[in-house]
N, C-alpha and C positions, 0 to 999 in steps of 0.2 A: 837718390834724393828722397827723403820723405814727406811725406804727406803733408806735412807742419809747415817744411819749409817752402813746399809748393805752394800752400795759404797764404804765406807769409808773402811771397814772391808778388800772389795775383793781387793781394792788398795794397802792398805796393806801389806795384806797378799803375794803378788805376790813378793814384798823388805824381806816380814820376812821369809818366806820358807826356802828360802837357807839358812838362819844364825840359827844352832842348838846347839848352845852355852849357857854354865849357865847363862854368862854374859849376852850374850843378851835377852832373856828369862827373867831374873832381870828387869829390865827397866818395867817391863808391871805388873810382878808379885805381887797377893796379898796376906796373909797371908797364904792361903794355898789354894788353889782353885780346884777345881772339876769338870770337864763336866760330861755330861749324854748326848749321842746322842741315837736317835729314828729313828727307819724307816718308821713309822705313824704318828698319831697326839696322842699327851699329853693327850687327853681329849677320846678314841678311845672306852671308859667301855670294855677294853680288855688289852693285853700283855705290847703296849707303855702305858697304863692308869696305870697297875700295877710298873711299872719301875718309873716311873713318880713320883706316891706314895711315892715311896724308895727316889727319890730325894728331894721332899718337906721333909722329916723327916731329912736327911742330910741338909739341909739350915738352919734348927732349932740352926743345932751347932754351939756353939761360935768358931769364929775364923774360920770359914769356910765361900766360898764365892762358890755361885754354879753357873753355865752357863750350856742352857741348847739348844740344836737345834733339832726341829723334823722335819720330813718326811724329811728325808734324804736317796735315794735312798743305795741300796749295790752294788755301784762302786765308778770313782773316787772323787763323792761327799761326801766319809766318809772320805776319807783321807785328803780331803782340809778342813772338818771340824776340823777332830780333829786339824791337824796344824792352825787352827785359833784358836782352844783352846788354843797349848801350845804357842803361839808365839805372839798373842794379848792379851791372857787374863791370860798367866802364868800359863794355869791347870799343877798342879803336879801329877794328877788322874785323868784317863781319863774312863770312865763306856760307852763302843759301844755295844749296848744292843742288836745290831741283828746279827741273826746268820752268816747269809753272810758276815757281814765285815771282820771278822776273818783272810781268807785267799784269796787274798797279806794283804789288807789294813792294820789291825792290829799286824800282824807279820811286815810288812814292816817300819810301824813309831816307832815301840818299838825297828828295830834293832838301825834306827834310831835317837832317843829320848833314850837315859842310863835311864836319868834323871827322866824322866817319868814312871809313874805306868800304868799300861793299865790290867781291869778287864773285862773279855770278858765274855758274859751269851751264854753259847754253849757247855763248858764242850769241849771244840776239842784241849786244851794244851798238846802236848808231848815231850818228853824227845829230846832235841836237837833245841826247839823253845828257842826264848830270856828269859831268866830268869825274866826281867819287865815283860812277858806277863803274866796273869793268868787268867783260867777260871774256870766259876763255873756254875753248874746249881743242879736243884732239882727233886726229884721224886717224883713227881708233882702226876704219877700213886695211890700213897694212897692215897690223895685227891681225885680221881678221883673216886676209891673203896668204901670211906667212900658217893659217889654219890649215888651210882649206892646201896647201901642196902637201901639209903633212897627211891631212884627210886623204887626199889622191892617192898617195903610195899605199893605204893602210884598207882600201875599201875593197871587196872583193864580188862586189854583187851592181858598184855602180849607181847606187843609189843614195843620196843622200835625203836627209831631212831636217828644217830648218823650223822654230818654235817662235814667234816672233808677234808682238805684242799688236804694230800697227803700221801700216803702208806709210810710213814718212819718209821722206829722204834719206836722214841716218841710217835709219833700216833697212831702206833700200839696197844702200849703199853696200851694207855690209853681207845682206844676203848675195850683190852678183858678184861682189868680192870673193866671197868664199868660194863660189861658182865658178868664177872665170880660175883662181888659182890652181884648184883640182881640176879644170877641163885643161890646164895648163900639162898636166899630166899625163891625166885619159881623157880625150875629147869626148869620152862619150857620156860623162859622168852627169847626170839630172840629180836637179835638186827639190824636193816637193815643199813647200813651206805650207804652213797653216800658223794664221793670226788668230792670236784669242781675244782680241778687242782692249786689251789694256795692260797695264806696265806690271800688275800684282795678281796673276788669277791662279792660284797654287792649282785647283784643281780644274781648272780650263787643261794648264800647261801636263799635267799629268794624263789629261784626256788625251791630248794631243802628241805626246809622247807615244802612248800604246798605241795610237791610230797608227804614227808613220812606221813603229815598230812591226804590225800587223803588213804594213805593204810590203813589206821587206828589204828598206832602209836599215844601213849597216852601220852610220857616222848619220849621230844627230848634235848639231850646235843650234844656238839661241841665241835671242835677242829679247830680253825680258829684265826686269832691275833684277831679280833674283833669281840664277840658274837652278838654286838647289834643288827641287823638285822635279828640274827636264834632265839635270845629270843625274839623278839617286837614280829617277825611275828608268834612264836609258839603259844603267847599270846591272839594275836587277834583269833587263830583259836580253844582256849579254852585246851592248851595240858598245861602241867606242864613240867618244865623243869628244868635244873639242869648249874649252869653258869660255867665259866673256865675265869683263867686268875685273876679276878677281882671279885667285888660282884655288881650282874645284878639285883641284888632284884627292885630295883627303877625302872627298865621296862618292870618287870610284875609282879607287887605285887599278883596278884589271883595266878599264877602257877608255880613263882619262890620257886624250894622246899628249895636246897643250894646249894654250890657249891666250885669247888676248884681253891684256890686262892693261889699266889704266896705272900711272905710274904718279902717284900724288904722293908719295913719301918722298921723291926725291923734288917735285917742283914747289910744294908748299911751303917748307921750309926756307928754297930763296927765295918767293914771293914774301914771305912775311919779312925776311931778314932787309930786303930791300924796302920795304916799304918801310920799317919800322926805322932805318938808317934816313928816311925823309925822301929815297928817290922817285921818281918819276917813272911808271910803268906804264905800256899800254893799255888803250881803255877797252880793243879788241884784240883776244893771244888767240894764237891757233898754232900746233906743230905734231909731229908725226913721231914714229922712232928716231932722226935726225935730230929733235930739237927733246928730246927725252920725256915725250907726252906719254907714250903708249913701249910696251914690251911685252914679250912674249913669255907665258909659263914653261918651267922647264918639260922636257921630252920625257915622255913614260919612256922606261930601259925597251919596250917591245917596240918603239919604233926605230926602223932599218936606220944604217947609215948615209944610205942613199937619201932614203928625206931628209933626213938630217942637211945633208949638204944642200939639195935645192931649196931646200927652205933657209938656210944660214947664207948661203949667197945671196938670194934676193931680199932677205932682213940686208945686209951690207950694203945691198946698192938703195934701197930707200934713205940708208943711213946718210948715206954720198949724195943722193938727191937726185937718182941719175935710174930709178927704175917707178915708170906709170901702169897704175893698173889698169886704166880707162884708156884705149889705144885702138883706134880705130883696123880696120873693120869691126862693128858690134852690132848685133840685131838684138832686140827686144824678144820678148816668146812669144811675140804677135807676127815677127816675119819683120817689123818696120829695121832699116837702117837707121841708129842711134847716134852711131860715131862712126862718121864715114873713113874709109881707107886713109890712112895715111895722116889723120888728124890725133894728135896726144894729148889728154885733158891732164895735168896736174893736179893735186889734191889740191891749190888755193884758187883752183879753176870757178867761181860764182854759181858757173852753170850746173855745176853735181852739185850744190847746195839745193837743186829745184829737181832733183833727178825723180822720175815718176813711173819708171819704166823693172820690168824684171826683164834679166837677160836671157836668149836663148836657150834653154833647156831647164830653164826654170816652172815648173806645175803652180802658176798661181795667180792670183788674181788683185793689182793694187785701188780697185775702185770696193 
């Protein structure tokens, strides 16, 4: 986009704001159109790289026109985006992929926008928000499980390390996932994590790369918007690794094993198709590989057939709905009983949405 038209835009926009009208809205409007804002870059081999995905396969459809703005801070630069969506370019759907927009931004333009559709990736919609608003996200944690038993077969030293932004639930989740899959294998496998305090720290996540490379971690995976820099650098130091977000194979062909990938090419497309057809979607989605949220990167040719198959049976039985990763006995790496004997949490379980805990043989600290 140029410079010109960027002027052009924020001139604009400054006359179209106030007027939230169908009518005026009309004037701009193209057969049915679509934003997608980002809080990275398009291109990031991580979470905006995956969303982004979801967008090219939506431009594919006929009758749809797509607009698209990244590195878009979570303040009042989402809100002026989206309103240059709906007011310049006529989006009827608006897709704010980062979590932070949510709340004012997203609640705020959806009270006011009727018109508008607004699908938020956060999963934070509740009973008493705009009925336009909706969110969805995935449980991303069995992708991350179907990792971590490939990790198991592939580690030779027992050691893993985990690169991971901040102590929240998600995170959580996804770190004793990995953990519990691979102790699935070898019980005796630890996982060392280190938080570098936020979602983008290129050279925190590169520090902390060499650290757990230096302990003698063999399998380093992440939890960060953009892997590129904990896969480049695990690469160069000869570790195998397991990607998130997106498929990282292309920047480290020798030790990328697989990894777990969000699957928005395949659910965007019916979301807009249904919405745009006039029907009625939920205002809160959530689903796993079963419901085609989340899948798995293909296998580097160096991983055994043996993983192969523990990891493809237990993808099959998520897919069936019939295998939990949270299944009691569990203790914490503090010694507490988390999930007592014989108790099975499900992934739409409320209470792992609040999880605060790292699991036994986890090195880390969530305060």
């Amino acid at each position: 986009m140029t410079s010109t038209h960027l002027t052009r835009r924020a001139a604009l926009l400054g006359a179209a704001a106030a007027t939230t009208t169908l009518a005026a809205r009309g004037a701009y409007a193209a057969p049915y159109t679509v934003g997608f804002i980002y809080v990275g870059s398009r291109t990031d081999y991580g979470y905006n790289q995956a969303h982004a995905e979801g967008a090219a396969a939506v431009r594919k459809m006929s009758g749809v026109s797509v607009v698209e703005q990244s590195k878009v801070p979570e303040t009042v630069a989402c809100a002026n985006a989206m309103a240059s969506m709906i007011h310049l370019d006529g989006a009827s759907l608006l897709f704010p992929t980062s979590f932070g927009y949510f709340d004012p931004y997203v609640l705020r333009a959806a009270k006011q926008n009727r018109d508008v559709t607004f699908m938020h990736c956060g999963g934070l919609w509740k009973d008493g928000d705009p009925l336009n608003a909706h969110s969805y996200f995935g449980y991303i944690d069995e992708a991350v499980y179907v990792s971590g038993i490939v990790a198991g077969h592939m580690t030779k030293t027992g050691k893993f390390g985990f690169v991971a932004a901040k102590p929240i639930p998600q995170v959580l989740r996804n770190i004793n996932a990995f953990t519990l899959a691979a102790q699935s294998v070898k019980p005796d496998i630890t996982t060392s994590v280190i938080f570098t305090g936020d979602w983008f720290m290129p050279v925190r996540e590169a520090e902390a790369t060499n650290s757990l490379a230096d302990q003698g971690v063999d399998v380093i995976t992440c939890h960060v918007d953009s892997p590129k820099v904990v896969i480049e650098t695990a690469e160069k130091r000869g570790l195998f690794t397991c990607g998130y977000h997106t498929d990282q194979a292309v920047l480290a062909p020798k030790g990328y094993l697989t990894g777990a990938e969000w699957n928005w090419p395949y659910l965007y497309p019916r979301w807009v198709a249904e919405l745009k057809a006039g029907k009625t979607i939920s205002n809160y989605i959530r689903g796993g590989f079963r419901e085609g949220f989340v899948k798995s990167s293909p296998y580097n040719k160096i991983v055994p057939e043996s993983a192969r198959q523990q990891a493809d049976a237990v993808r099959n039985q998520f897919k069936a709905g019939s295998f939990a990763i949270f299944k009691g006995p569990i203790k914490d790496n503090k010694g507490n009983i988390v999930i007592p004997a014989g108790k099975v949490m499900g992934e739409h379980d409320p209470v792992l949405e609040e999880m605060g805990y790292l699991v036994a043989g986890v090195s880390g600290s969530t305060s």
